[in-house]
C-alpha positions as CSV (number, residue, x, y, z in Angstrom):
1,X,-20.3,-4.3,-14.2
2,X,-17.8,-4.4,-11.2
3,X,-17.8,-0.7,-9.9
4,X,-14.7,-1.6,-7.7
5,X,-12.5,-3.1,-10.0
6,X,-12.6,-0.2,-12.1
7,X,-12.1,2.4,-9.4
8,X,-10.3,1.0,-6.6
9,X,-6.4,-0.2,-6.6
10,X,-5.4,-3.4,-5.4
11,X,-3.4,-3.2,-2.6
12,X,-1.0,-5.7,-3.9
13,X,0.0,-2.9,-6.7
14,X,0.9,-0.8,-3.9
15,X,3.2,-3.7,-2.0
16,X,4.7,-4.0,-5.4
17,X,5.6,-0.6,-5.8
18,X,7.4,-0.3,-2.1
19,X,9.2,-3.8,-3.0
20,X,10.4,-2.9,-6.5
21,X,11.6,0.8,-4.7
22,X,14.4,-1.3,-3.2
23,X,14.7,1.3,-0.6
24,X,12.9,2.6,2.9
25,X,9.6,4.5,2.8
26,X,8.7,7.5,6.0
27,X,5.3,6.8,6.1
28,X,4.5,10.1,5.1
29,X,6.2,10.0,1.8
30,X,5.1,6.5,1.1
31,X,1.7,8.0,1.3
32,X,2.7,11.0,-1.2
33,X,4.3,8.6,-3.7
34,X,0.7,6.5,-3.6
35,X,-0.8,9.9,-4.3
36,X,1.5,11.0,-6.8
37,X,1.3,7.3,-9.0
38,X,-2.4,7.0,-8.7
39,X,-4.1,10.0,-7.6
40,X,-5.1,12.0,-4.2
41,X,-8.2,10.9,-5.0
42,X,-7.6,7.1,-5.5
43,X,-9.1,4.3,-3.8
44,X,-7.7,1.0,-2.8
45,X,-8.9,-2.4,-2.0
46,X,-7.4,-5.5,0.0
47,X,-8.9,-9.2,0.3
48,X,-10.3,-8.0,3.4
49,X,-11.1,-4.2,3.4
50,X,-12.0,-1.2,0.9
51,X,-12.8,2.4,0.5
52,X,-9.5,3.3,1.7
53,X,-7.5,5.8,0.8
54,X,-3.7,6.4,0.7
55,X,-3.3,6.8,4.2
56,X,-5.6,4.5,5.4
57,X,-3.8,1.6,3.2
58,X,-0.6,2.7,4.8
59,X,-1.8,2.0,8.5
60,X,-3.9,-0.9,7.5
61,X,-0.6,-2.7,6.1
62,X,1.6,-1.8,9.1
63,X,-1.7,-3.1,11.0
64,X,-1.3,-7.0,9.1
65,X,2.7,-6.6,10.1
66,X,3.3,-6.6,6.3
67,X,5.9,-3.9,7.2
68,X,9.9,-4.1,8.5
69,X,10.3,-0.7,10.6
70,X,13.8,0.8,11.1
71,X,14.7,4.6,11.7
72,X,15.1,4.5,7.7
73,X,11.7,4.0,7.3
74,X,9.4,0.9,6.3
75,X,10.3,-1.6,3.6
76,X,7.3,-4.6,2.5
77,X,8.8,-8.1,4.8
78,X,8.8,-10.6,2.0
79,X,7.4,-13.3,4.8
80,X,3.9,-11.4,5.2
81,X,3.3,-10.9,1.6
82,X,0.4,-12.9,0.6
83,X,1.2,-14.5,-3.0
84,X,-2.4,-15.3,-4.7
């Protein structure tokens, strides 16, 4: 059995909670609304990386440029959105 499908969020859930938000994230409530809809505790996953937490999925995103950055906050940039 697959230990990290059972216990570790996708990233993608994440991107498609900030796109279907509609509305700038601060990064530190972006972090506190990934905590709040799946747990301080929770554990997420990209194609590419794992183990992180909340935070660390936060910087690794704005890491990939999958961010737009204004003084309102972060929203996901549609363009950098992988779709598979």
């Amino acid at each position: 059995m697959d230990t990290l499908s059972e216990s570790s969020i996708h990233g993608h859930d994440v991107i498609e909670m900030i796109t279907e938000s509609g509305h700038p994230w601060t990064r530190e409530d972006l972090v506190l609304a990934i905590g709040s809809r799946w747990g301080l505790d929770a554990r997420f996953h990209t194609c590419s990386c794992e183990g992180m937490d909340a935070a660390a999925l936060v910087e690794f995103l704005s890491a990939r440029g999958k961010f737009i950055e204004s003084e309102a906050g972060v929203v996901m940039d549609p363009t950098k959105v992988c779709q598979h």
